[in-house]
PyMOL commands that place a pseudoatom at each C-alpha (Angstrom):
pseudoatom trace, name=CA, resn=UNK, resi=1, chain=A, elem=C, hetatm=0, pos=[107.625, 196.339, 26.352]
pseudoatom trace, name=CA, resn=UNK, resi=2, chain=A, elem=C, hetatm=0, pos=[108.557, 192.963, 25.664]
pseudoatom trace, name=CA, resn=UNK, resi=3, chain=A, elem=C, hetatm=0, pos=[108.020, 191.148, 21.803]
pseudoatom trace, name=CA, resn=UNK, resi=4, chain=A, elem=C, hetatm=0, pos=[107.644, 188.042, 23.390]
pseudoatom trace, name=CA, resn=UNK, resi=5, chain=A, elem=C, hetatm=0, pos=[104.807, 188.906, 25.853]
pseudoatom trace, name=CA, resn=UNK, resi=6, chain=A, elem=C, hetatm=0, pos=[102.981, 190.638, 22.709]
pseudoatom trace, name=CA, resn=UNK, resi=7, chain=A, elem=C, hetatm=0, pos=[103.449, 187.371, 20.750]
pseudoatom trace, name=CA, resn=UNK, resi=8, chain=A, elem=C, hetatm=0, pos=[102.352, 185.485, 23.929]
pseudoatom trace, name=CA, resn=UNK, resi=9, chain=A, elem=C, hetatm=0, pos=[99.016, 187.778, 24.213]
pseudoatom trace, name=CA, resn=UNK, resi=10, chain=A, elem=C, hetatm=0, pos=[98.174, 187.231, 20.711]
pseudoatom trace, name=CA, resn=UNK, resi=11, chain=A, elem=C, hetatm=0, pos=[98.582, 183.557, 20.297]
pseudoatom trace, name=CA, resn=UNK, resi=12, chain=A, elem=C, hetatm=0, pos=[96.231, 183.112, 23.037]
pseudoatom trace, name=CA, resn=UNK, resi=13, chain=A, elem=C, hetatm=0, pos=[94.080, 185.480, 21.662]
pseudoatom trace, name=CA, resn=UNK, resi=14, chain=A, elem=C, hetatm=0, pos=[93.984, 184.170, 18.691]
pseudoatom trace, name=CA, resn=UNK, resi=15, chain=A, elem=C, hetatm=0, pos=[93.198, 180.434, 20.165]
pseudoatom trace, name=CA, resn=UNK, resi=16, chain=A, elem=C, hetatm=0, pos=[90.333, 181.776, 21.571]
pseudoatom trace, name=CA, resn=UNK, resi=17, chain=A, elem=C, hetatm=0, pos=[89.081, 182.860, 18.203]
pseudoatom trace, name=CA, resn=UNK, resi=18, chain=A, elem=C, hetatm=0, pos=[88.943, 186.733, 19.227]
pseudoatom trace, name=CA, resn=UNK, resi=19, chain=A, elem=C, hetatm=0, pos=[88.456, 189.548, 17.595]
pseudoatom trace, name=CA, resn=UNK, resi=20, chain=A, elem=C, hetatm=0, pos=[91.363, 192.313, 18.614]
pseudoatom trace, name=CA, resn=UNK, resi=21, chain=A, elem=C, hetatm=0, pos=[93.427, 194.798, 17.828]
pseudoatom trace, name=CA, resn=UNK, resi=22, chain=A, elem=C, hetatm=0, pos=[97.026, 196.256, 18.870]
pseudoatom trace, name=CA, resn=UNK, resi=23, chain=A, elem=C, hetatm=0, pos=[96.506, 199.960, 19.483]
pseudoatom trace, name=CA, resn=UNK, resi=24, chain=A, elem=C, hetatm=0, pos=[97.750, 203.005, 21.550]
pseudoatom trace, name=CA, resn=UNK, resi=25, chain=A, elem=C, hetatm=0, pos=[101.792, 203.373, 22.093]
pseudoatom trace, name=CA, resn=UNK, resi=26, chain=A, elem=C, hetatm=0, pos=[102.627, 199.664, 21.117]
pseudoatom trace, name=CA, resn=UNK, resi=27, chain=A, elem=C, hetatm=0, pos=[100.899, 200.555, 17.417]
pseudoatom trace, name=CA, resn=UNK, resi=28, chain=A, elem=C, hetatm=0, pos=[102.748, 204.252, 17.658]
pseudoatom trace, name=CA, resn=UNK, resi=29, chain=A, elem=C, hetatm=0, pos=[105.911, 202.150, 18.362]
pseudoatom trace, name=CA, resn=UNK, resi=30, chain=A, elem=C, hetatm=0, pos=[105.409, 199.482, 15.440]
pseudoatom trace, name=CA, resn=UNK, resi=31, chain=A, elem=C, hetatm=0, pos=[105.698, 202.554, 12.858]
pseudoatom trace, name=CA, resn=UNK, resi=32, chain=A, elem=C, hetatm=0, pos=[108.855, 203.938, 15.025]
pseudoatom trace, name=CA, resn=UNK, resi=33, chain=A, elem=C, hetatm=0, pos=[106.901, 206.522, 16.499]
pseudoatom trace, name=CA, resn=UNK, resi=34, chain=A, elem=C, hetatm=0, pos=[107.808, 205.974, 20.262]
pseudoatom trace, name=CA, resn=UNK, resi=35, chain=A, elem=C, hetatm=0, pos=[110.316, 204.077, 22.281]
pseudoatom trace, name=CA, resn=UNK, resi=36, chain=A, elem=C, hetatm=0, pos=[109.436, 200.915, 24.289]
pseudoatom trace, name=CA, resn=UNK, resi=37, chain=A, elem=C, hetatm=0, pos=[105.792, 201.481, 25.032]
pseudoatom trace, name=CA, resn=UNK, resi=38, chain=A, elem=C, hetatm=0, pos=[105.232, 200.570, 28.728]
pseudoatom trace, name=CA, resn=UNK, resi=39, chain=A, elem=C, hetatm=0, pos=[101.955, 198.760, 28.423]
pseudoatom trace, name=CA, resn=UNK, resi=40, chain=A, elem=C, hetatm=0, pos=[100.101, 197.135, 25.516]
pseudoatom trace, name=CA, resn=UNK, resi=41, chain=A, elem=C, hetatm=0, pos=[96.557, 198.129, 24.773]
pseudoatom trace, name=CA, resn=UNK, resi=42, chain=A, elem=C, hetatm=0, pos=[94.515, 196.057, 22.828]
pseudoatom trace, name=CA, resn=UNK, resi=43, chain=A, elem=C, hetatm=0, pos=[90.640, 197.156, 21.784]
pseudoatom trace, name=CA, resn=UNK, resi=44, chain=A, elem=C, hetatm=0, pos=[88.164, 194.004, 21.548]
pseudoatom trace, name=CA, resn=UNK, resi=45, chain=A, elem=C, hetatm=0, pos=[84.702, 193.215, 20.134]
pseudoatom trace, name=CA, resn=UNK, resi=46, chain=A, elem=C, hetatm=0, pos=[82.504, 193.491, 22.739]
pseudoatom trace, name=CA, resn=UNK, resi=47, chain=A, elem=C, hetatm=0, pos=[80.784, 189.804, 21.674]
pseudoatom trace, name=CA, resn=UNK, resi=48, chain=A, elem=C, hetatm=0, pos=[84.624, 187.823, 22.432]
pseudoatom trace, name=CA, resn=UNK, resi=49, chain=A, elem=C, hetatm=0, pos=[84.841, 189.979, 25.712]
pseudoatom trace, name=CA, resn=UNK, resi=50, chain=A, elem=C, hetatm=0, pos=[84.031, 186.420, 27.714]
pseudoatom trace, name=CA, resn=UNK, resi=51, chain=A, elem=C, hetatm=0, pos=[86.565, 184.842, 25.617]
pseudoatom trace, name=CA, resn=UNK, resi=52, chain=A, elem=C, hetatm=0, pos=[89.709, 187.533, 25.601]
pseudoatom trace, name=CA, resn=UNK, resi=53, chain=A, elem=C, hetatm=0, pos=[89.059, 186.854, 29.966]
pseudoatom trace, name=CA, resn=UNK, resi=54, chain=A, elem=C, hetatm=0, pos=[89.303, 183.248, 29.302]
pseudoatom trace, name=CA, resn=UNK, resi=55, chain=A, elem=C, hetatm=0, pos=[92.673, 183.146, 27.611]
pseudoatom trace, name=CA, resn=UNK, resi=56, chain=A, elem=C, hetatm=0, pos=[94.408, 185.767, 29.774]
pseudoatom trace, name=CA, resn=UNK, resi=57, chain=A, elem=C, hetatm=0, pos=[93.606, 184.420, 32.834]
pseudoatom trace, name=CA, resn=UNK, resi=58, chain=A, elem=C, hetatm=0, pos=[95.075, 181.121, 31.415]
pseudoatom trace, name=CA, resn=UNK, resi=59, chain=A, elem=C, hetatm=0, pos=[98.559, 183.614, 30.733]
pseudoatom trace, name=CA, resn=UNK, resi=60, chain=A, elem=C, hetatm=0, pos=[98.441, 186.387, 33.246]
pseudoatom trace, name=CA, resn=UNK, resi=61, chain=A, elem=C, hetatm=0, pos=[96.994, 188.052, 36.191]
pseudoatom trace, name=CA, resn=UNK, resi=62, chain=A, elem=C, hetatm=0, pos=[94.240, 189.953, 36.883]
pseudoatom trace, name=CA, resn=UNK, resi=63, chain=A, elem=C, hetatm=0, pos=[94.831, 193.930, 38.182]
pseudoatom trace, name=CA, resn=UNK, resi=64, chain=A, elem=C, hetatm=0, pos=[92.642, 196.146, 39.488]
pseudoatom trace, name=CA, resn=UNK, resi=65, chain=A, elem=C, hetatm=0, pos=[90.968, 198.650, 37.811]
pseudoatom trace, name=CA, resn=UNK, resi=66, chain=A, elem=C, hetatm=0, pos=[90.727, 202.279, 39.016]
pseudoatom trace, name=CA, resn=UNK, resi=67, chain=A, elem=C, hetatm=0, pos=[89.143, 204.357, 37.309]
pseudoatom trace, name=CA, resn=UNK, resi=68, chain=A, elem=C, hetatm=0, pos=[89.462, 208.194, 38.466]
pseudoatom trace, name=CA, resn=UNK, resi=69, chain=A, elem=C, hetatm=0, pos=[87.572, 209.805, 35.402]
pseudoatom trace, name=CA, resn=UNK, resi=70, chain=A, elem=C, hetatm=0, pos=[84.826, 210.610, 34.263]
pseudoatom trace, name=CA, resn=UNK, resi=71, chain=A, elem=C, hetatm=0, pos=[86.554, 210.743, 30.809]
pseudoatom trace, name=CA, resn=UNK, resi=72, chain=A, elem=C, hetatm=0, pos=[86.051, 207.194, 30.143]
pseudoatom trace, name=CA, resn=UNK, resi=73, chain=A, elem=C, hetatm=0, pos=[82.388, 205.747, 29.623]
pseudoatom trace, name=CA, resn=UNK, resi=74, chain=A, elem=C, hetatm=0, pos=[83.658, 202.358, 27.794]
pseudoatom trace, name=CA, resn=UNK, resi=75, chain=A, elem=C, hetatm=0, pos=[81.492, 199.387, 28.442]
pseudoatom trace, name=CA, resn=UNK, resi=76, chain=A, elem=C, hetatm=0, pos=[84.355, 197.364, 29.888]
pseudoatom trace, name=CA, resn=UNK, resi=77, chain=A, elem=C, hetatm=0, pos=[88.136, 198.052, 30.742]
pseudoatom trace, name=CA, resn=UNK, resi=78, chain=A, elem=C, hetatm=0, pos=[89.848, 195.372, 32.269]
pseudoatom trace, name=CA, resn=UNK, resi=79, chain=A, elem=C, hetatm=0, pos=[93.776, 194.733, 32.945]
pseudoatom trace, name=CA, resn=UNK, resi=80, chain=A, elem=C, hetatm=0, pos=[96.507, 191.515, 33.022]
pseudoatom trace, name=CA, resn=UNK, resi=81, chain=A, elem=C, hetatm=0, pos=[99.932, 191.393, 34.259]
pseudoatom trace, name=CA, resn=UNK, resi=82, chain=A, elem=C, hetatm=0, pos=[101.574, 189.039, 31.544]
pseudoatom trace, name=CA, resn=UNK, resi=83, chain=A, elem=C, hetatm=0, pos=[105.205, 188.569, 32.659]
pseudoatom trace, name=CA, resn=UNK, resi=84, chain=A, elem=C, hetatm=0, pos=[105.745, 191.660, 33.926]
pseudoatom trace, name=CA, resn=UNK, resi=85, chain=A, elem=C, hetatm=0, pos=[104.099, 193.534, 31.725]
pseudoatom trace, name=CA, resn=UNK, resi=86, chain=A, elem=C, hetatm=0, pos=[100.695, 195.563, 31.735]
pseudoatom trace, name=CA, resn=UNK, resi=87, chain=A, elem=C, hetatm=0, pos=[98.232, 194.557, 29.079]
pseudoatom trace, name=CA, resn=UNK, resi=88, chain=A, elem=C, hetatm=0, pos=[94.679, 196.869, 29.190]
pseudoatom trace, name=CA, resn=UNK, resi=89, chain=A, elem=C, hetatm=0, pos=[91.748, 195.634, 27.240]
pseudoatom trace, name=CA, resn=UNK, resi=90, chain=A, elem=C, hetatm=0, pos=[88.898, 197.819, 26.105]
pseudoatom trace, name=CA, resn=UNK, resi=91, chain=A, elem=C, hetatm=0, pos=[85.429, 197.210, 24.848]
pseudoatom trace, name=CA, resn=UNK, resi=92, chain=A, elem=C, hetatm=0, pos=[83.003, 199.473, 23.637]
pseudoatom trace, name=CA, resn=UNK, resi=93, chain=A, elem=C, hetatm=0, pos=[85.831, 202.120, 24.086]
pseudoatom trace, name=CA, resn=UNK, resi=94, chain=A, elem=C, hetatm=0, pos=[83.931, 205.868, 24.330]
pseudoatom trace, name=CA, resn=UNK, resi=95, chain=A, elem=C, hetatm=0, pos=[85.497, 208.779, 25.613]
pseudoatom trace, name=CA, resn=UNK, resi=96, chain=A, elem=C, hetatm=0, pos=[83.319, 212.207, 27.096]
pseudoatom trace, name=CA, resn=UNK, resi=97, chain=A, elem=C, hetatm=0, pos=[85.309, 215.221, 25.358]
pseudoatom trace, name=CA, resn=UNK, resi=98, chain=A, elem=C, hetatm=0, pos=[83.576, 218.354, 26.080]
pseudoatom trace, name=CA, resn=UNK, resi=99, chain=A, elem=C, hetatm=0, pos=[79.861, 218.266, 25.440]
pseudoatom trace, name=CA, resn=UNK, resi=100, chain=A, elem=C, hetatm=0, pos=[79.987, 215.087, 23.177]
pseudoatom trace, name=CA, resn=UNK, resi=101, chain=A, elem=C, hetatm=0, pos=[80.626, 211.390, 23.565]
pseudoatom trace, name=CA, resn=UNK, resi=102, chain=A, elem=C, hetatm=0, pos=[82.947, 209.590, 21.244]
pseudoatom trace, name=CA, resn=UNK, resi=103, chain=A, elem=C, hetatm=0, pos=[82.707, 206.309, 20.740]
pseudoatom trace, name=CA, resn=UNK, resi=104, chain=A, elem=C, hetatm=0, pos=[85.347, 204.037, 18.938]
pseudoatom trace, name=CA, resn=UNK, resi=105, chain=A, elem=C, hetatm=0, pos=[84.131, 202.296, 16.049]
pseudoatom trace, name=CA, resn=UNK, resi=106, chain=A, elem=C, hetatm=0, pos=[85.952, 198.859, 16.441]
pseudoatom trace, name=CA, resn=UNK, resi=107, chain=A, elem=C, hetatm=0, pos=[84.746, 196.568, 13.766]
pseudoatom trace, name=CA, resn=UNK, resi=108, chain=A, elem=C, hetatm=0, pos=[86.983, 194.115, 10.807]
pseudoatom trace, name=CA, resn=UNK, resi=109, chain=A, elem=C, hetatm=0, pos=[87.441, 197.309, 8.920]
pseudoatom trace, name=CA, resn=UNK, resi=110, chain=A, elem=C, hetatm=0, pos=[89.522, 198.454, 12.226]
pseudoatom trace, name=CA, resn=UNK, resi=111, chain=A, elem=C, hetatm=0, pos=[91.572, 195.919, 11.473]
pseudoatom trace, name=CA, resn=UNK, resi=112, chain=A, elem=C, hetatm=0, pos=[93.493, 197.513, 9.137]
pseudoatom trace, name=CA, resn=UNK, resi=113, chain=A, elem=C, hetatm=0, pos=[97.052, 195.077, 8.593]
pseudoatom trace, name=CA, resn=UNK, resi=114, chain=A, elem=C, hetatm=0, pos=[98.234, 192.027, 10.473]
pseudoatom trace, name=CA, resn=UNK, resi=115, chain=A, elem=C, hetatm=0, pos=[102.099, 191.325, 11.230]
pseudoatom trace, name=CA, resn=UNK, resi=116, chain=A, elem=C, hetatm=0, pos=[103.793, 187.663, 11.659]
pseudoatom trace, name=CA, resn=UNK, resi=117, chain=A, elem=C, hetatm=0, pos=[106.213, 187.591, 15.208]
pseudoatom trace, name=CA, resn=UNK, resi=118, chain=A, elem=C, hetatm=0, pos=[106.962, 183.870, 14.645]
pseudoatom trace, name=CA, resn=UNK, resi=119, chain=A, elem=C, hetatm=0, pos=[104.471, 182.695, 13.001]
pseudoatom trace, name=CA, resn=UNK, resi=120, chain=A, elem=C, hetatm=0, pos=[101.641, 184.342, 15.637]
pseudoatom trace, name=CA, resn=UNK, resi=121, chain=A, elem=C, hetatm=0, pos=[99.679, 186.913, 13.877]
pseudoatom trace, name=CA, resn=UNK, resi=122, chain=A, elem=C, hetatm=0, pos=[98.919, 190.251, 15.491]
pseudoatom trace, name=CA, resn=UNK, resi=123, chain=A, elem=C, hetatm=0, pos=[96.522, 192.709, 14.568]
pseudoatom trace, name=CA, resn=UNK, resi=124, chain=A, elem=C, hetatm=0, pos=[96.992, 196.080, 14.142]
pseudoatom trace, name=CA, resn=UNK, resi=125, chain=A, elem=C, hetatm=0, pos=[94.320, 199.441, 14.309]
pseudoatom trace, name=CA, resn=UNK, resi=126, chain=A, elem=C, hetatm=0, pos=[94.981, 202.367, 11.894]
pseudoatom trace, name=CA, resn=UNK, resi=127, chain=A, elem=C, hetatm=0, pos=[97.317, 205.068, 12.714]
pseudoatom trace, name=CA, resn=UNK, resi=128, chain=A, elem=C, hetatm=0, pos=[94.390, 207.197, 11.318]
pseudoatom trace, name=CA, resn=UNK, resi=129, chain=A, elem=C, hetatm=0, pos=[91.975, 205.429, 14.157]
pseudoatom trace, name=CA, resn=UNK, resi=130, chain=A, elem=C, hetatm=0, pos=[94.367, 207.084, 17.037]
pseudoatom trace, name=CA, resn=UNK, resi=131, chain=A, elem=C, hetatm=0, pos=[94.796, 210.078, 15.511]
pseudoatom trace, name=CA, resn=UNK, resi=132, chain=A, elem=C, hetatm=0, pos=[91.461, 210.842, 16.292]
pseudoatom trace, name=CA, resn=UNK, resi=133, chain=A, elem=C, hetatm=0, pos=[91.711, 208.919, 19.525]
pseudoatom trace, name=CA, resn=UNK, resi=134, chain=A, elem=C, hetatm=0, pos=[94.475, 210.655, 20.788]
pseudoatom trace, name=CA, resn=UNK, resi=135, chain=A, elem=C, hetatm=0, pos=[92.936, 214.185, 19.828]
pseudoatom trace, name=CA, resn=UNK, resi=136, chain=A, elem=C, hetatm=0, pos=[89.823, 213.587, 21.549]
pseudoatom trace, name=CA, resn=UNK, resi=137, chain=A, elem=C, hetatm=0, pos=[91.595, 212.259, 25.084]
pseudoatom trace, name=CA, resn=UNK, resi=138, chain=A, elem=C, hetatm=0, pos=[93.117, 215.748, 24.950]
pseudoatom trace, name=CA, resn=UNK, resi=139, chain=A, elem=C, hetatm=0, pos=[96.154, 214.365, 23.196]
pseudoatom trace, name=CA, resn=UNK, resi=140, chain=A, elem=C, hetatm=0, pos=[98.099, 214.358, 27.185]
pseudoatom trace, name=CA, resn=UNK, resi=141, chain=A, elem=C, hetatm=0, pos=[101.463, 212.898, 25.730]
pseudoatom trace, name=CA, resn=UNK, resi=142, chain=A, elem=C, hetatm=0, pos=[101.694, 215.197, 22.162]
pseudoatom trace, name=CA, resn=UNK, resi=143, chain=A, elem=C, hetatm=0, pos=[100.909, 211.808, 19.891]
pseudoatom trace, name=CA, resn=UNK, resi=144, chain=A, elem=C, hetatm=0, pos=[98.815, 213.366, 17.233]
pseudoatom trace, name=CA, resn=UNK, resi=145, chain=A, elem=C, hetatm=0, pos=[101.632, 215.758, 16.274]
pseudoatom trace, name=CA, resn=UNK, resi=146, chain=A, elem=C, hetatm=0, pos=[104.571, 212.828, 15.964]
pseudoatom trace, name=CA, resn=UNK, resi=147, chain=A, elem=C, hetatm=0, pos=[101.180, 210.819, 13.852]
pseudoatom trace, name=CA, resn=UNK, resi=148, chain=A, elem=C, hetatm=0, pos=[100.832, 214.305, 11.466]
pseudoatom trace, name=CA, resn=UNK, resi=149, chain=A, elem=C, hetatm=0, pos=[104.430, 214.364, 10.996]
pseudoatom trace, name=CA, resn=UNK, resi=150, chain=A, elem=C, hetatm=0, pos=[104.665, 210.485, 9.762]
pseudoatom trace, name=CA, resn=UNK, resi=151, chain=A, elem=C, hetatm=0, pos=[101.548, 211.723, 7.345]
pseudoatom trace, name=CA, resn=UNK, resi=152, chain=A, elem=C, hetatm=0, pos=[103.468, 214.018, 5.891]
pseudoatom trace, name=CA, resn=UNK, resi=153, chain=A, elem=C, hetatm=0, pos=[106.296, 212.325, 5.390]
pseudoatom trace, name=CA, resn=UNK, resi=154, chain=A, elem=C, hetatm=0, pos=[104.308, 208.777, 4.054]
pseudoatom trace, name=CA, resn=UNK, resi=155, chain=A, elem=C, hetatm=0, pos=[101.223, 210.080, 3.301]
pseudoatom trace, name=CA, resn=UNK, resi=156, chain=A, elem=C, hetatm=0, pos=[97.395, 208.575, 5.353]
pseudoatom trace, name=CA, resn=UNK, resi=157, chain=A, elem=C, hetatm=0, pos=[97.028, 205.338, 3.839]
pseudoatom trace, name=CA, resn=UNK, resi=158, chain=A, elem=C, hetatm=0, pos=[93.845, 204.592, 5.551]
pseudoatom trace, name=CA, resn=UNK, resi=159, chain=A, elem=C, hetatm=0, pos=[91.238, 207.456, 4.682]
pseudoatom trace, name=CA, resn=UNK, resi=160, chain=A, elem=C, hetatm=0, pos=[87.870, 205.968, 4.530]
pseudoatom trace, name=CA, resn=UNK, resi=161, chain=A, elem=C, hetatm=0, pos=[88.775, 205.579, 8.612]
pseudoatom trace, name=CA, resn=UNK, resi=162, chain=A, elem=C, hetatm=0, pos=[89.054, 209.103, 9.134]
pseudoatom trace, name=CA, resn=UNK, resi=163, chain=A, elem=C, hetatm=0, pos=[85.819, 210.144, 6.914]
pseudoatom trace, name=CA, resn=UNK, resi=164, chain=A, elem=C, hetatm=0, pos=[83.617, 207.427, 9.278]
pseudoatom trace, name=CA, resn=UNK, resi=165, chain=A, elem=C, hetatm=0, pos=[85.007, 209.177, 12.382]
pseudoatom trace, name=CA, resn=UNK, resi=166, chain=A, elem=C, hetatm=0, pos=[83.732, 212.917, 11.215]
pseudoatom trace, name=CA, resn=UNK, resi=167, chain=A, elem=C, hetatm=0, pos=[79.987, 211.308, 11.513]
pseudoatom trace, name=CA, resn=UNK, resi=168, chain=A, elem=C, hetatm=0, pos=[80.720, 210.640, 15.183]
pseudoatom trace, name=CA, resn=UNK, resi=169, chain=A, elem=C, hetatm=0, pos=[80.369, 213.028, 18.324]
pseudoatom trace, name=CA, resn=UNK, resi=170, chain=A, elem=C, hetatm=0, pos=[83.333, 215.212, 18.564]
pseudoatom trace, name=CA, resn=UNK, resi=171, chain=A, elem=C, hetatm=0, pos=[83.900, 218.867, 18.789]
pseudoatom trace, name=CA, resn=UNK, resi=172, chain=A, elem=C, hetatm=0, pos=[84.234, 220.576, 15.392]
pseudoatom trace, name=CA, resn=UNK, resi=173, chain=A, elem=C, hetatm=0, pos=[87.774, 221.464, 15.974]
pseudoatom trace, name=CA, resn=UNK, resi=174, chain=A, elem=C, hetatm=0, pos=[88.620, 217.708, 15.666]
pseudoatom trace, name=CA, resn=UNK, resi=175, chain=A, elem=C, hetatm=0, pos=[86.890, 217.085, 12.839]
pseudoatom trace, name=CA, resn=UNK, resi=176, chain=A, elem=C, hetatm=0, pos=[88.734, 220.247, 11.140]
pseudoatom trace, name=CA, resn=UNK, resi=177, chain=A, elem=C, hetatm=0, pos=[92.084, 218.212, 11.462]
pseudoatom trace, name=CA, resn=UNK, resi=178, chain=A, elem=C, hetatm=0, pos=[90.458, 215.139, 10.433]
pseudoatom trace, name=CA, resn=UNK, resi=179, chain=A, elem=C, hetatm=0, pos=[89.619, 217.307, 7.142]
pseudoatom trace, name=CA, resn=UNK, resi=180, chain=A, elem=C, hetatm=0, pos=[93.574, 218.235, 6.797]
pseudoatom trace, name=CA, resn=UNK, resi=181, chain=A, elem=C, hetatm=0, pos=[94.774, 214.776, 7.078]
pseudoatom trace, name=CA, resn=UNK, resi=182, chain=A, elem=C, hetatm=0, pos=[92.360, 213.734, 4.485]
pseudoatom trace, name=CA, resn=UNK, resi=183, chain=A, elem=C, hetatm=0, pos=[93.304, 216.624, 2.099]
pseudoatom trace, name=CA, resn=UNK, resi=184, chain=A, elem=C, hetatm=0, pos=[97.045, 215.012, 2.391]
for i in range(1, 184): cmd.bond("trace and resi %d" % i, "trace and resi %d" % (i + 1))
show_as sticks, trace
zoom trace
């Protein structure tokens, strides 16, 4: 994934006045979690959803969306080629697991840190926020373990996150390692 495309997402983003937020493997790779994340994925307020359309498609391209799962019930999902790069947007991001629906709570307290590339300032979601993400998509690429392990090691900064996700739908085994984190 490329610095400069990030930088080039969020300036325009930011023009447009949006509210947004870096998530998923390019936040995992910001705390040295993963290697080169191959896409960016960036969660929106669903009110700027107009806007976030109106600056990509003055930076990238449009791609198709196919969705093959029932596992996603988010209001929209859209996607951009920006220079080579894959950049997926979501709004009102909710996820079936099991017998519940989980729905992301993306609001300014999501926003937990911003980071300066150049002057262009790029939001970033809680670790804490996709450790619960990532456990209730069925955690397919073993992300919540390499999140517990940087826990350990620097301790959850951002608690009141975790105790507003045990009031949402999820199975009970979920919240039982949203209790361990906290006890950390």
């Amino acid at each position: 994934m490329n610095n400069l495309v990030l930088k080039k997402v969020a300036k325009s983003l930011n023009d447009f006045n949006c509210m947004w937020a870096i998530g998923g493997s390019t936040l995992l790779n910001h705390y040295g979690l993963v290697e080169e994340p191959k896409d960016i994925d960036i969660l929106v307020n669903p009110k700027d959803t107009e806007n976030v359309k109106l600056a990509m498609n003055e930076i990238g391209k449009p791609l198709e969306v196919v969705n093959n799962s029932d596992k996603f019930k988010s209001d929209d999902f859209f996607r951009y080629d920006v220079d080579g790069t894959e950049v997926e947007f979501m709004v009102g991001f909710r996820i079936k697991c099991e017998d519940s629906l989980y729905e992301v709570i993306f609001d300014e307290e999501s926003i937990v840190s911003t980071v300066l590339k150049d002057e262009v300032k790029i939001n970033l979601m809680s670790l804490e926020d996709w450790f619960v993400i990532y456990h209730v998509l069925g955690d397919p690429k073993n992300r919540t373990h390499l999140i517990s392990k940087y826990f350990e090691k620097n301790g959850v900064s951002y608690k009141n996150i975790l105790i507003r996700n045990l009031n949402l739908q999820m199975p009970e085994y979920i919240k039982n390692e949203i209790l361990k984190l906290i006890s950390y």
